[in-house]
mmCIF file as Biopython writes it, N, C-alpha, C and O atoms, coordinates in Angstrom:
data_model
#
loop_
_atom_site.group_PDB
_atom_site.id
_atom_site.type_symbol
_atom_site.label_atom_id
_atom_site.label_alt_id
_atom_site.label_comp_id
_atom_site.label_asym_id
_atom_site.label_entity_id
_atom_site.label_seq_id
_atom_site.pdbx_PDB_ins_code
_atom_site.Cartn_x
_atom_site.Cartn_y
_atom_site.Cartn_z
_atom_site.occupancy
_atom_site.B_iso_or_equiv
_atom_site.auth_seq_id
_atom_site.auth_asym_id
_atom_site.pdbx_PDB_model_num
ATOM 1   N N  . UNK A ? 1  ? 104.586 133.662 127.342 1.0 0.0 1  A 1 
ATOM 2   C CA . UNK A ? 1  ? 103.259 133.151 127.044 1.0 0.0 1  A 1 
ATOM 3   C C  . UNK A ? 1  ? 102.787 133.662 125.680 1.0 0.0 1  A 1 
ATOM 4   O O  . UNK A ? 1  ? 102.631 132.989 124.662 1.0 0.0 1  A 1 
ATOM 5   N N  . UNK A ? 2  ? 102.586 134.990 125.847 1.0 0.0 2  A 1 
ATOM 6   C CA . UNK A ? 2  ? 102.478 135.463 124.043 1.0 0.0 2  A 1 
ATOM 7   C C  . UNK A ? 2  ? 103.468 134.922 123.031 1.0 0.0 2  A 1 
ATOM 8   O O  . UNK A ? 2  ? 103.054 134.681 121.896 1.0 0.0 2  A 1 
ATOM 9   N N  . UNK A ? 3  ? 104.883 134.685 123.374 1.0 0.0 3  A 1 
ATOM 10  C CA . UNK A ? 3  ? 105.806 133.606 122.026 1.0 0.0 3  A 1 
ATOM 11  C C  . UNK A ? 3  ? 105.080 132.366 121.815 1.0 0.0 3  A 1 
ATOM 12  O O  . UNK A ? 3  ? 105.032 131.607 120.848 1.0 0.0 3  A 1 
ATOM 13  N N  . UNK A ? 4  ? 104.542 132.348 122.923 1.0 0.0 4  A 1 
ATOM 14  C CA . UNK A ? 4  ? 103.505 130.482 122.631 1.0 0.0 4  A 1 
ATOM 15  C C  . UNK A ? 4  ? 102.201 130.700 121.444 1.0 0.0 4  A 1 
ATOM 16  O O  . UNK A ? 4  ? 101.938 130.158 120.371 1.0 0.0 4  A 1 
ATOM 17  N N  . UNK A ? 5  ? 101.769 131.440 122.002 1.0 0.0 5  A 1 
ATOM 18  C CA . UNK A ? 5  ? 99.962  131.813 121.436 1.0 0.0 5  A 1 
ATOM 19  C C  . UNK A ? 5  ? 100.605 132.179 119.705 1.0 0.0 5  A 1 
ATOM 20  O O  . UNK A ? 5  ? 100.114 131.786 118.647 1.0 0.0 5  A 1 
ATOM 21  N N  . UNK A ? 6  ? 101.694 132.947 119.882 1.0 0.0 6  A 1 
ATOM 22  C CA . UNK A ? 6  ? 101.900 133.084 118.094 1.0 0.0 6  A 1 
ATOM 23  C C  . UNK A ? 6  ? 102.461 132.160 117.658 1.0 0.0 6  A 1 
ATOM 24  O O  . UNK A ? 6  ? 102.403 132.086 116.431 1.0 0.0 6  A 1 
ATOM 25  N N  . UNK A ? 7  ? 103.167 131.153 118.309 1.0 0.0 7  A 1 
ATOM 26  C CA . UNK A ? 7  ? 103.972 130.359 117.163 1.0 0.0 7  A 1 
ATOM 27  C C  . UNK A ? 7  ? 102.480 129.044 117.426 1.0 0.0 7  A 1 
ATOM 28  O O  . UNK A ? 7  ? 102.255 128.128 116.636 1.0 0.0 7  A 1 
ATOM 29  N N  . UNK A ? 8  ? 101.940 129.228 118.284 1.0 0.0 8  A 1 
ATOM 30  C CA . UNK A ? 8  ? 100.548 127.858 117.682 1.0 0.0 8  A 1 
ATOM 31  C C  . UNK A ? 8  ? 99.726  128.439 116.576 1.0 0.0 8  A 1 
ATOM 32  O O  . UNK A ? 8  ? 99.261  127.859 115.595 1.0 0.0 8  A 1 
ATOM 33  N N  . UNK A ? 9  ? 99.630  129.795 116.948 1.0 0.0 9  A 1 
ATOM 34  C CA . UNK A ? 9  ? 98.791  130.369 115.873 1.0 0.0 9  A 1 
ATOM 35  C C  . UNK A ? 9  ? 99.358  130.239 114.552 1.0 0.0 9  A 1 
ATOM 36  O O  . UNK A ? 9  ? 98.620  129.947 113.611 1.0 0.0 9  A 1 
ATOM 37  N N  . UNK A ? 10 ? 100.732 130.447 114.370 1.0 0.0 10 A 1 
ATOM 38  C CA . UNK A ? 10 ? 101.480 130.575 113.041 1.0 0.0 10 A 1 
ATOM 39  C C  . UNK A ? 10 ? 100.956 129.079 112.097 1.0 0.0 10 A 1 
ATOM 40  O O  . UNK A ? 10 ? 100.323 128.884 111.059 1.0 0.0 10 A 1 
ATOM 41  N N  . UNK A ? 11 ? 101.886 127.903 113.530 1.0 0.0 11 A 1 
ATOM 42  C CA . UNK A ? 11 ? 101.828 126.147 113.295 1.0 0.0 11 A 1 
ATOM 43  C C  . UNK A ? 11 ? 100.108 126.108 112.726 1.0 0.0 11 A 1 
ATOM 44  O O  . UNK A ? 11 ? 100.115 125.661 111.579 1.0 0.0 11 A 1 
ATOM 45  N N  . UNK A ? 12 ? 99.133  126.334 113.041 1.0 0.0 12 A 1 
ATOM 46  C CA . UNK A ? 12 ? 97.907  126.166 112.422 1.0 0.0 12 A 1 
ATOM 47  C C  . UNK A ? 12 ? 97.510  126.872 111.140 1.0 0.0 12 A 1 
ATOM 48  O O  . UNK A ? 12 ? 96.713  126.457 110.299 1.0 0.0 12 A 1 
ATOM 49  N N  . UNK A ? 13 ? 98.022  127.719 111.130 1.0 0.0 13 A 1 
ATOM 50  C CA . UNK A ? 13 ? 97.634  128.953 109.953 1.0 0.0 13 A 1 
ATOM 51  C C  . UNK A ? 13 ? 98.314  128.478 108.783 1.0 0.0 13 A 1 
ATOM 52  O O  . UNK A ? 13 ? 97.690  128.631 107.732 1.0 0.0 13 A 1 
ATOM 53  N N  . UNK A ? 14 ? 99.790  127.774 108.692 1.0 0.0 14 A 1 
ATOM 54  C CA . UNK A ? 14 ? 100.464 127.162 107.694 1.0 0.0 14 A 1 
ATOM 55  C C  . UNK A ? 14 ? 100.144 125.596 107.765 1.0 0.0 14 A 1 
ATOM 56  O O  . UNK A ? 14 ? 100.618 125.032 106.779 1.0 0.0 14 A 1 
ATOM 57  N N  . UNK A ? 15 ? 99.494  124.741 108.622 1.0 0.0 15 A 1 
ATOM 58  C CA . UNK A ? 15 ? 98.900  123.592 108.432 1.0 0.0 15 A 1 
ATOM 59  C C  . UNK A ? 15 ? 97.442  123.930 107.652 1.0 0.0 15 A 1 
ATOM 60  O O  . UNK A ? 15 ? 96.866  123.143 106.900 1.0 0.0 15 A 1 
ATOM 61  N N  . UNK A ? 16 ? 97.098  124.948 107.918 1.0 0.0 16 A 1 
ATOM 62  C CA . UNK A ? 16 ? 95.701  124.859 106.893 1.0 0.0 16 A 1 
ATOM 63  C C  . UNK A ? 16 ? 95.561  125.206 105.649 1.0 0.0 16 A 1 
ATOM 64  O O  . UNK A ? 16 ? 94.625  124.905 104.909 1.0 0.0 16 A 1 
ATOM 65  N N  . UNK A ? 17 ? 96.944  126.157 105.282 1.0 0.0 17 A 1 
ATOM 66  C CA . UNK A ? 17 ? 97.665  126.673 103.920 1.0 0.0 17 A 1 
ATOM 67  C C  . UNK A ? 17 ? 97.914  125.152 103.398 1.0 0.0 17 A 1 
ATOM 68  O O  . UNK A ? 17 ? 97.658  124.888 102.223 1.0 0.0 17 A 1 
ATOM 69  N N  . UNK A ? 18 ? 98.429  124.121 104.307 1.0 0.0 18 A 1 
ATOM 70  C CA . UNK A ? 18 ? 99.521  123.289 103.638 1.0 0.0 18 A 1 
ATOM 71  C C  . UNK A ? 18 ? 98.235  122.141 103.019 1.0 0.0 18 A 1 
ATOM 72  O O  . UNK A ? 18 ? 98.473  121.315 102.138 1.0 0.0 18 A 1 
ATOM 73  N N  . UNK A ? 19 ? 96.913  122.304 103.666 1.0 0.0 19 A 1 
ATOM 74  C CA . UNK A ? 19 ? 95.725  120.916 102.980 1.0 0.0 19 A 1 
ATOM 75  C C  . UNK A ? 19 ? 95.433  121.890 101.990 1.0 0.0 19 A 1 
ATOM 76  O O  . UNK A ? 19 ? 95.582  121.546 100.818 1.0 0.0 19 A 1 
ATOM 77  N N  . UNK A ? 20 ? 94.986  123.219 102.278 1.0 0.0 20 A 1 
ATOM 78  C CA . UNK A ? 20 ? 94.619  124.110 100.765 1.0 0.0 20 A 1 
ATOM 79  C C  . UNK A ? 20 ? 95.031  123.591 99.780  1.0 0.0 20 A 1 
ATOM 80  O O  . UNK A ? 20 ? 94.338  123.175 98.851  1.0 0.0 20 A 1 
ATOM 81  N N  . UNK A ? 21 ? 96.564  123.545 99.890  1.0 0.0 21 A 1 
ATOM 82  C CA . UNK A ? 21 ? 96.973  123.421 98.408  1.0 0.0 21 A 1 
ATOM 83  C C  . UNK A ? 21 ? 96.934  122.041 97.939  1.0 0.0 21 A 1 
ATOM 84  O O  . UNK A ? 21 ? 97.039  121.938 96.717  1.0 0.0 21 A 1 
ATOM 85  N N  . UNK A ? 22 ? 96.785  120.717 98.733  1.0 0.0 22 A 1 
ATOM 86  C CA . UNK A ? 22 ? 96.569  119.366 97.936  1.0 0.0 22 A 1 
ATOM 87  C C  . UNK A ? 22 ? 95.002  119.488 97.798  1.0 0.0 22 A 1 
ATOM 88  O O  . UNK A ? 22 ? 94.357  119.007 96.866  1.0 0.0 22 A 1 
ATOM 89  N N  . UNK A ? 23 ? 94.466  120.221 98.891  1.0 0.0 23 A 1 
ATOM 90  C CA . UNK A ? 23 ? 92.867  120.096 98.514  1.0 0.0 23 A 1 
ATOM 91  C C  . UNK A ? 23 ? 92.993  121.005 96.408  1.0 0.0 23 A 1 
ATOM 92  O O  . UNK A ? 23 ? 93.120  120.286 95.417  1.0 0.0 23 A 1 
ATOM 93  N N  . UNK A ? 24 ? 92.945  121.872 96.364  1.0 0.0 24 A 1 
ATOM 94  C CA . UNK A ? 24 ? 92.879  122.790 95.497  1.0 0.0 24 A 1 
ATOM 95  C C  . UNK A ? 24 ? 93.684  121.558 93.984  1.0 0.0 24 A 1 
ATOM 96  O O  . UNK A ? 24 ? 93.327  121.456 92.811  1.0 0.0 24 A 1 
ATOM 97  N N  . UNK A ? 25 ? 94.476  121.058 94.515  1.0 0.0 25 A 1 
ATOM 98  C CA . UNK A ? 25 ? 95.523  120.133 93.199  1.0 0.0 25 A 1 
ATOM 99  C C  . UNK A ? 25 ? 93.826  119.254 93.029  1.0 0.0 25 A 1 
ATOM 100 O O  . UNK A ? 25 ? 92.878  119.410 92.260  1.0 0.0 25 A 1 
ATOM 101 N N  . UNK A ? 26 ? 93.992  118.697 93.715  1.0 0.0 26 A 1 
ATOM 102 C CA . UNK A ? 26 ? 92.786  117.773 94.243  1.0 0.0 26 A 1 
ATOM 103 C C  . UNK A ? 26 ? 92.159  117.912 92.940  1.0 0.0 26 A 1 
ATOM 104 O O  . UNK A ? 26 ? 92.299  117.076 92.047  1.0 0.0 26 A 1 
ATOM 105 N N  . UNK A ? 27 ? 91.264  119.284 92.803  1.0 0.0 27 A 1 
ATOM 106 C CA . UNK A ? 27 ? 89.936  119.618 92.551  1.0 0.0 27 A 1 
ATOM 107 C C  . UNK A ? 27 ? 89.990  120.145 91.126  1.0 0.0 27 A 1 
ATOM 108 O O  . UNK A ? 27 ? 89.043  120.587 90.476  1.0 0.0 27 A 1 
ATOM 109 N N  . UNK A ? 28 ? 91.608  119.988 90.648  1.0 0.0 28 A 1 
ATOM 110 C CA . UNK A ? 28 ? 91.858  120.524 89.272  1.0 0.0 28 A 1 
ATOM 111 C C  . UNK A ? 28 ? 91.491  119.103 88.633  1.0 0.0 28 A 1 
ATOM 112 O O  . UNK A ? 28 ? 91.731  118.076 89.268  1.0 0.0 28 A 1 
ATOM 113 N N  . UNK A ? 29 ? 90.855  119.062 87.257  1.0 0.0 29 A 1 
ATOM 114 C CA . UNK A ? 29 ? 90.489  118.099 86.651  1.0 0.0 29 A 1 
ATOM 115 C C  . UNK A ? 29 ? 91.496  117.725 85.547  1.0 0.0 29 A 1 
ATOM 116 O O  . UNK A ? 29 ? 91.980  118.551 84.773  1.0 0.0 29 A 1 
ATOM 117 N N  . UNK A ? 30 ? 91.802  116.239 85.541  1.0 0.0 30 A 1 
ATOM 118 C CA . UNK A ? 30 ? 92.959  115.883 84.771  1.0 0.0 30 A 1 
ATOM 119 C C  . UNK A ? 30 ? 92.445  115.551 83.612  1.0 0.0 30 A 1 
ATOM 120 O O  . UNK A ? 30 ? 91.245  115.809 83.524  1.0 0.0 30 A 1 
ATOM 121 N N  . UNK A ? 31 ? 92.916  115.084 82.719  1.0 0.0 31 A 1 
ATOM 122 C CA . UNK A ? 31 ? 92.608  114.019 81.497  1.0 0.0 31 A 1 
ATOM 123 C C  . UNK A ? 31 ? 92.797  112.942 81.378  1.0 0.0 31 A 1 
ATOM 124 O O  . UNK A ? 31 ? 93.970  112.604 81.539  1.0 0.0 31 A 1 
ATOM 125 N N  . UNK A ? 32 ? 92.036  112.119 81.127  1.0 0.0 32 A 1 
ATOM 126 C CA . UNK A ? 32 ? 92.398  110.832 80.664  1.0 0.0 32 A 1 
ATOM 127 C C  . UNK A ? 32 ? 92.621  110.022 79.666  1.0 0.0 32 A 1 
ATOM 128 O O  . UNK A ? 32 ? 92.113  110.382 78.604  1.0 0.0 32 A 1 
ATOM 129 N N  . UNK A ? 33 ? 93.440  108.676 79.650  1.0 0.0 33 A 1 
ATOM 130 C CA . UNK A ? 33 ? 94.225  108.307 78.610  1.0 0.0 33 A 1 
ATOM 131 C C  . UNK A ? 33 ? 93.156  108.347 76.915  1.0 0.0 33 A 1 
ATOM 132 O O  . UNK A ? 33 ? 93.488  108.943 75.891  1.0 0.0 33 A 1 
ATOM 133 N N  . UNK A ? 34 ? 92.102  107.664 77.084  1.0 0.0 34 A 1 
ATOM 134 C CA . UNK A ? 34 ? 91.301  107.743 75.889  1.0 0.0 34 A 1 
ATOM 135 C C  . UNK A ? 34 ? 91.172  108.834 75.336  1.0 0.0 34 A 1 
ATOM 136 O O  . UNK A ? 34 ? 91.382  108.848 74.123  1.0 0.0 34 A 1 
ATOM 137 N N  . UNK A ? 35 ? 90.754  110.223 76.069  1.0 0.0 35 A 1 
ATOM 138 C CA . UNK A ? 35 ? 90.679  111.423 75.724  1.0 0.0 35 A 1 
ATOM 139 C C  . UNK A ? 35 ? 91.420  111.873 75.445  1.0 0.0 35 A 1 
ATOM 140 O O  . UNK A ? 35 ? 91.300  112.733 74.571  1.0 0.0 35 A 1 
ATOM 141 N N  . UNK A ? 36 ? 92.876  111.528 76.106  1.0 0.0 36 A 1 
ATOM 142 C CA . UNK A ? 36 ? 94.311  112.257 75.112  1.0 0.0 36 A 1 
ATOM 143 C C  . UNK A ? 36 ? 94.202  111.846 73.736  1.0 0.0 36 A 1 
ATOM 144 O O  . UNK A ? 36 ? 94.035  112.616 72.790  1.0 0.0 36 A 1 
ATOM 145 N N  . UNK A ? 37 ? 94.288  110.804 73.682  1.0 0.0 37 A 1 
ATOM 146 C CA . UNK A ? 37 ? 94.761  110.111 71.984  1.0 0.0 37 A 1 
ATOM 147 C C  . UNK A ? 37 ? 92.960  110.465 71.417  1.0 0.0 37 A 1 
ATOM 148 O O  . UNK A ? 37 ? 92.722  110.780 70.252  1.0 0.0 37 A 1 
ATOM 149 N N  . UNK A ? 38 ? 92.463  110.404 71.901  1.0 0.0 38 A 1 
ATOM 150 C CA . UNK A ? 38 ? 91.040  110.822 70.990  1.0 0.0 38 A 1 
ATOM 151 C C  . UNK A ? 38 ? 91.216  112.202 70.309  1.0 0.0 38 A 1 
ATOM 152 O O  . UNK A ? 38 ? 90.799  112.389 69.165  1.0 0.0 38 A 1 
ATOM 153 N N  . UNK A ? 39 ? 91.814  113.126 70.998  1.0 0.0 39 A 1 
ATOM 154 C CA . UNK A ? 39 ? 92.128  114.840 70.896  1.0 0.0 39 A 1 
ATOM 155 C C  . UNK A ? 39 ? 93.041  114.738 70.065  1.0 0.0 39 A 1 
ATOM 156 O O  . UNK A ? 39 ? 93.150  115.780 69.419  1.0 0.0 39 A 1 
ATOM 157 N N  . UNK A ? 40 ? 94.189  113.491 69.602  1.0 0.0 40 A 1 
ATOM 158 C CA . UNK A ? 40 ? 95.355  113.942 68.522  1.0 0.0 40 A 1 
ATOM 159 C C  . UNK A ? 40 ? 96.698  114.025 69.433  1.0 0.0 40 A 1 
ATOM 160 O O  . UNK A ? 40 ? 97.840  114.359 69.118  1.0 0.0 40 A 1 
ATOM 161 N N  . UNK A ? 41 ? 96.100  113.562 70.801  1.0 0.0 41 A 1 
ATOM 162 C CA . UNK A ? 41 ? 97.734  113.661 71.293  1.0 0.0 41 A 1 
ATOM 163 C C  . UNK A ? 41 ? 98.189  112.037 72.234  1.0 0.0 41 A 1 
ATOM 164 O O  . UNK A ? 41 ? 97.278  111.228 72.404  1.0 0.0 41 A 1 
ATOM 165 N N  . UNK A ? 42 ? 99.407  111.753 72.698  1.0 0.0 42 A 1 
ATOM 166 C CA . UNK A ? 42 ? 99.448  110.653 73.453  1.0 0.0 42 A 1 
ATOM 167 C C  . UNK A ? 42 ? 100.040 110.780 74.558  1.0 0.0 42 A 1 
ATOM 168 O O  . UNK A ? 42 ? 100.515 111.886 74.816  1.0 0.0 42 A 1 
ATOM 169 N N  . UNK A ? 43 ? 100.153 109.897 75.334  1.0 0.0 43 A 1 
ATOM 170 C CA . UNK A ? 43 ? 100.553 109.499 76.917  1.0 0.0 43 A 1 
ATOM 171 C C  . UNK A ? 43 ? 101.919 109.676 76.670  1.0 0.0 43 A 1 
ATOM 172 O O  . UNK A ? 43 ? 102.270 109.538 75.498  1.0 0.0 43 A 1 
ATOM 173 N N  . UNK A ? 44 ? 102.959 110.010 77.689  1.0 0.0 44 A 1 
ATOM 174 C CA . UNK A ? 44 ? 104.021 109.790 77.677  1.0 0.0 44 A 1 
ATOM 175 C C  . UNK A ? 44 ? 104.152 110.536 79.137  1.0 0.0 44 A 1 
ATOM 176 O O  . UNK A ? 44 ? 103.449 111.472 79.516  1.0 0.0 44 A 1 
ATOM 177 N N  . UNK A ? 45 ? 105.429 109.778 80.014  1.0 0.0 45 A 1 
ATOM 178 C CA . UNK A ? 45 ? 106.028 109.938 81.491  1.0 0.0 45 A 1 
ATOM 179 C C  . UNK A ? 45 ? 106.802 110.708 81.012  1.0 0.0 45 A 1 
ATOM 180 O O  . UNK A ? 45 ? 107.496 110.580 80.004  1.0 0.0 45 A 1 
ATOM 181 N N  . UNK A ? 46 ? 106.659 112.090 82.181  1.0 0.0 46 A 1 
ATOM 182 C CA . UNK A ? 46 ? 107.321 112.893 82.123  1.0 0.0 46 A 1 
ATOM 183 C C  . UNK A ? 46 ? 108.098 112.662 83.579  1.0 0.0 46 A 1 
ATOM 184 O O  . UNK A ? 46 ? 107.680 112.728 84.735  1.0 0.0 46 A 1 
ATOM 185 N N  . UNK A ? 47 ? 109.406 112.363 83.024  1.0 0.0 47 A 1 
ATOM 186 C CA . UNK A ? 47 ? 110.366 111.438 84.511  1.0 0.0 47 A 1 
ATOM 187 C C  . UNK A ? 47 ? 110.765 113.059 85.585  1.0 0.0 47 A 1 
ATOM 188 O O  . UNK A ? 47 ? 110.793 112.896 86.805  1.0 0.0 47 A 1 
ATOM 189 N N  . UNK A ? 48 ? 111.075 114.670 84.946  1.0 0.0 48 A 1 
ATOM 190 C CA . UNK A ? 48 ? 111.230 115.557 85.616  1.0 0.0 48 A 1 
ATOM 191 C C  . UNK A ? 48 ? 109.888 115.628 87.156  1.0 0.0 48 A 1 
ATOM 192 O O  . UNK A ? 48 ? 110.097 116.066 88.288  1.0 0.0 48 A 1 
ATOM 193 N N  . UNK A ? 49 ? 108.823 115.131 86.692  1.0 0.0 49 A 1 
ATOM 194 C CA . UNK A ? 49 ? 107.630 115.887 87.589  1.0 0.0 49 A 1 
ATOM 195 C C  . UNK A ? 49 ? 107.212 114.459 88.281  1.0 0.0 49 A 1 
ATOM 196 O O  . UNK A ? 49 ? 106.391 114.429 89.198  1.0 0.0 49 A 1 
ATOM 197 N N  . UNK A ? 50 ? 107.958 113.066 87.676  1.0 0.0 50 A 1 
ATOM 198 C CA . UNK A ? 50 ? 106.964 111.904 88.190  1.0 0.0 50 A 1 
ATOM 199 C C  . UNK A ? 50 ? 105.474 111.484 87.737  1.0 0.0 50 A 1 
ATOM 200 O O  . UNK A ? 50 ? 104.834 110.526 88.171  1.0 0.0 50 A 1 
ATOM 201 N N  . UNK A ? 51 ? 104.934 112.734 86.439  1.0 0.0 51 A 1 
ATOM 202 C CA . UNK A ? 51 ? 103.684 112.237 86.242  1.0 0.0 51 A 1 
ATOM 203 C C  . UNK A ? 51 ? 103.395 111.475 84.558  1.0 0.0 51 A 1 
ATOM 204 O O  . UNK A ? 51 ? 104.385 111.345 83.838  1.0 0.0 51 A 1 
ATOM 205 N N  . UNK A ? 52 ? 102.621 111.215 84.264  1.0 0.0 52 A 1 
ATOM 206 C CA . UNK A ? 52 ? 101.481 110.763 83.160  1.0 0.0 52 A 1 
ATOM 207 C C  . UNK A ? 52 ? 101.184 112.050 82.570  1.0 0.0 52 A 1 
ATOM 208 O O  . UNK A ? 52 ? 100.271 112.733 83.033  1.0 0.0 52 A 1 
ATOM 209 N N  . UNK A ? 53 ? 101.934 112.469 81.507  1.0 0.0 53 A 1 
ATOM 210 C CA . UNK A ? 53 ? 101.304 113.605 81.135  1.0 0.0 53 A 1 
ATOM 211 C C  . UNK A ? 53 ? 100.729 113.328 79.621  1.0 0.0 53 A 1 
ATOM 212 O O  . UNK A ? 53 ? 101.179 112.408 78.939  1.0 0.0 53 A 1 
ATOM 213 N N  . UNK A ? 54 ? 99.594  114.293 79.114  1.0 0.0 54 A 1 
ATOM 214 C CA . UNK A ? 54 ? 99.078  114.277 77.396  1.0 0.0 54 A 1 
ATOM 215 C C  . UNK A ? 54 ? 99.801  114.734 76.303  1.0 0.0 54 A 1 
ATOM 216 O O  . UNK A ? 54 ? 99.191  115.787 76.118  1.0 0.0 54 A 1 
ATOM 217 N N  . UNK A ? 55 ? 100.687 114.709 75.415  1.0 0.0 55 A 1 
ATOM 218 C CA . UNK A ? 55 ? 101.389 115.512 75.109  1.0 0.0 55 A 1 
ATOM 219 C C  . UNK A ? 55 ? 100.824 115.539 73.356  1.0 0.0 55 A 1 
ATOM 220 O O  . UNK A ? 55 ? 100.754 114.567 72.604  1.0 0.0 55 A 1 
ATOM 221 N N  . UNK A ? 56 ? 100.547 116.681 73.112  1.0 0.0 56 A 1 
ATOM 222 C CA . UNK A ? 56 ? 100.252 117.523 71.693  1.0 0.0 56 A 1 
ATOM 223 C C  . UNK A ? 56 ? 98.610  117.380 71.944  1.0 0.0 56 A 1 
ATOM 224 O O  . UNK A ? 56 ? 98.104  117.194 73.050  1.0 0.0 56 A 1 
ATOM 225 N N  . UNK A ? 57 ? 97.947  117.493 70.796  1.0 0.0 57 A 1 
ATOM 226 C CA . UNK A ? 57 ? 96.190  117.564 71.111  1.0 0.0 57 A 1 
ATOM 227 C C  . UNK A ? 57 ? 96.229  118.358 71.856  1.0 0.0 57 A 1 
ATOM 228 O O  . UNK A ? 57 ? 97.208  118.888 72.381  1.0 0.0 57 A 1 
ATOM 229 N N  . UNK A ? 58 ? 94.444  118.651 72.080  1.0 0.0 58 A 1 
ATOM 230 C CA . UNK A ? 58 ? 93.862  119.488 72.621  1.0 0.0 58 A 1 
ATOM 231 C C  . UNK A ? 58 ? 94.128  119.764 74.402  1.0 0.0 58 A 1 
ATOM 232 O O  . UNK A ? 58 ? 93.833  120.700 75.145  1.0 0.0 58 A 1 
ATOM 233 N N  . UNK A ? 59 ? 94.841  118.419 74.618  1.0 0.0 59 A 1 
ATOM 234 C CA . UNK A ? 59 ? 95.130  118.815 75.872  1.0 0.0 59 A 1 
ATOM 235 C C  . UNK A ? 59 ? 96.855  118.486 76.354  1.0 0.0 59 A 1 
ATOM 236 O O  . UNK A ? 59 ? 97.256  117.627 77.139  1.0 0.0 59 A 1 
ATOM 237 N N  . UNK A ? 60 ? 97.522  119.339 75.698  1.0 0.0 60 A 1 
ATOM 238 C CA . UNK A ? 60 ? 98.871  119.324 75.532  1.0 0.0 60 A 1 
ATOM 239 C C  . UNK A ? 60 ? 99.667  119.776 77.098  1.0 0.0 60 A 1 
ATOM 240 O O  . UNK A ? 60 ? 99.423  120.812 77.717  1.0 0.0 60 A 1 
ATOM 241 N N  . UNK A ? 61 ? 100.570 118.797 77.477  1.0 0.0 61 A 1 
ATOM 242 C CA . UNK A ? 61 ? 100.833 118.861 78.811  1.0 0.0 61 A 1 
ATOM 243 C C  . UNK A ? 61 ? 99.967  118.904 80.348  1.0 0.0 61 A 1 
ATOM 244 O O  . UNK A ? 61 ? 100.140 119.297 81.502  1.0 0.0 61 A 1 
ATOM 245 N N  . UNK A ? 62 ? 98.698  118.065 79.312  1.0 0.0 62 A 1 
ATOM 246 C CA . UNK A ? 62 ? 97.862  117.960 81.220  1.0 0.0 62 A 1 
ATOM 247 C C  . UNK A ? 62 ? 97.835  116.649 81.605  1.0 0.0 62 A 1 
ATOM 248 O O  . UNK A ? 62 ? 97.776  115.598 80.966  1.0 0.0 62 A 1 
ATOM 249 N N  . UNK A ? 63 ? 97.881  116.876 82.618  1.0 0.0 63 A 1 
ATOM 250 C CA . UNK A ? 63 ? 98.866  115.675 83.481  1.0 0.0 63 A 1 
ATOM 251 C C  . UNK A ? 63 ? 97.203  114.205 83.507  1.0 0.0 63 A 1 
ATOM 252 O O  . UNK A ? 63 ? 96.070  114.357 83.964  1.0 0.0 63 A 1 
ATOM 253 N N  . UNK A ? 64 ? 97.607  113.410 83.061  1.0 0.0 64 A 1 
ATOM 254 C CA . UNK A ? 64 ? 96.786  112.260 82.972  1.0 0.0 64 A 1 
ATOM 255 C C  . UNK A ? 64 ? 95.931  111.622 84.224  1.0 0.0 64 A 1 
ATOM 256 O O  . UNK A ? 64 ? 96.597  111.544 85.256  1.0 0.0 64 A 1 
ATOM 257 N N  . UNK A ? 65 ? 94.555  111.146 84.322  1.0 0.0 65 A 1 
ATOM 258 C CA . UNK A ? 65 ? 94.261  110.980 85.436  1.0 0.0 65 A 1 
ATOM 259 C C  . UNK A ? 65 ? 94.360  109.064 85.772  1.0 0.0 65 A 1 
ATOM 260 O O  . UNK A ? 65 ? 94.093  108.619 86.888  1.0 0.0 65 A 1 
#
């Protein structure tokens, strides 16, 4: 009965770790395309990560919204 109570406890404790971290990605603020090239830098796919990233300018490697 106690192997039960810890491994639900564990299963919940790492399901609420596991929304943290898309909540938290979530809430980081990206850049967008006008604002890249306005800053001196441009769009380009970065095929390693799958994303839209800014590359040079003021916001060099942040991922595009």
């Amino acid at each position: 009965m106690r192997r039960r109570l810890l491994g639900f406890a564990a299963a919940v404790i790492m399901a609420a770790l596991g929304t943290m971290g898309s909540v938290a990605q979530a809430a980081v603020p990206g850049v967008d395309e006008p604002t890249c090239t306005k800053t001196g830098g441009k769009v380009q796919y970065d095929s390693d990560t799958g994303l839209w990233i800014c590359v040079g300018g003021k916001y060099d490697d942040e991922p595009i919204n």
